[in-house]
C-alpha beads as a LAMMPS data file, in Angstrom:
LAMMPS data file: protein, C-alpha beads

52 atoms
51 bonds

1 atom types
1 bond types

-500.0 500.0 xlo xhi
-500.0 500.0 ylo yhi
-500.0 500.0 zlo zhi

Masses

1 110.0

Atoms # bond

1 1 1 132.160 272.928 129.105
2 1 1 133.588 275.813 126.952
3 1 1 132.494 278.710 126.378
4 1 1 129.947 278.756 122.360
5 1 1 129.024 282.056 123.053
6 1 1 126.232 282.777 120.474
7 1 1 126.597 279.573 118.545
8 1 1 125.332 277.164 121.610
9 1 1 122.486 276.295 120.444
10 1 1 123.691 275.201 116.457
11 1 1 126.684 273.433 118.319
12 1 1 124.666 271.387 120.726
13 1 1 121.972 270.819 118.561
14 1 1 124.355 269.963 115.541
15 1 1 125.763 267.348 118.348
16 1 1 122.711 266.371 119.557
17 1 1 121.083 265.408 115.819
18 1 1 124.372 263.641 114.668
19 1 1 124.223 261.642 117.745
20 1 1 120.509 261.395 117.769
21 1 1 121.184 259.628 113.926
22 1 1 123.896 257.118 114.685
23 1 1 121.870 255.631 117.143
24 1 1 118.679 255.395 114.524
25 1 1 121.300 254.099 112.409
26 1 1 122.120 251.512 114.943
27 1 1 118.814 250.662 115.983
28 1 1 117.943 249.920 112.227
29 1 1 121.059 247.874 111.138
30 1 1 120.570 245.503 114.370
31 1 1 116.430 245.114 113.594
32 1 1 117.429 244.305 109.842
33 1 1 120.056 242.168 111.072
34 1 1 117.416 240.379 113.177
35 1 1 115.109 239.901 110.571
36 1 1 117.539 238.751 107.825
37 1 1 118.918 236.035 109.849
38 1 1 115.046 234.569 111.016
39 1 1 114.614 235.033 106.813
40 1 1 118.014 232.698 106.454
41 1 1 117.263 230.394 109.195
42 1 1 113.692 230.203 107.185
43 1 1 115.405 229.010 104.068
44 1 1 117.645 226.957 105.642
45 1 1 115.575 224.950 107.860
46 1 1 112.950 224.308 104.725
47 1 1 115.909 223.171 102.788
48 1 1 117.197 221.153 105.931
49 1 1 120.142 222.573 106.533
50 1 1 120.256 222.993 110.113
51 1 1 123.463 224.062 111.903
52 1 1 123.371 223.086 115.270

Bonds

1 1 1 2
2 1 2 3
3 1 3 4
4 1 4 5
5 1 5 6
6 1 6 7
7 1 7 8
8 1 8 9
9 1 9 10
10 1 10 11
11 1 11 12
12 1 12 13
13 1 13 14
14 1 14 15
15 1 15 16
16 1 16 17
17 1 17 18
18 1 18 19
19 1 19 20
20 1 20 21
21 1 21 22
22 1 22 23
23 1 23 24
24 1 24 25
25 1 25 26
26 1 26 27
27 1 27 28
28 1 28 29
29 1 29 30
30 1 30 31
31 1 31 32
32 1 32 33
33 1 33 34
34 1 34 35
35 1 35 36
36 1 36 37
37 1 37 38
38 1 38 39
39 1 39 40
40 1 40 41
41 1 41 42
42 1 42 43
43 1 43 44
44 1 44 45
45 1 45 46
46 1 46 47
47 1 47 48
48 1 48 49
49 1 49 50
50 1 50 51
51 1 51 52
């Protein structure tokens, strides 16, 4: 690991927030996901269009 000197702690916390929001940002994209395809499959199955 290099050396940060006196800027460690901004550096690893800049790291650690960025990475600490793209996995938020993951988390909430696949939990909409999951709930806008039960909403779909909702709509389609009361208009009975099933695929499968």
């Amino acid at each position: 690991m290099p050396d940060l000197g006196k800027y460690a702690f901004a550096v690893l916390a800049s790291y650690g927030s960025g990475l600490g929001l793209l996995i938020a940002l993951v988390v909430a994209t696949v939990l909409r996901g999951r709930k806008v395809r039960q909403r779909l499959e909702a709509i389609e199955k009361r208009q009975g269009r099933t695929n499968g």
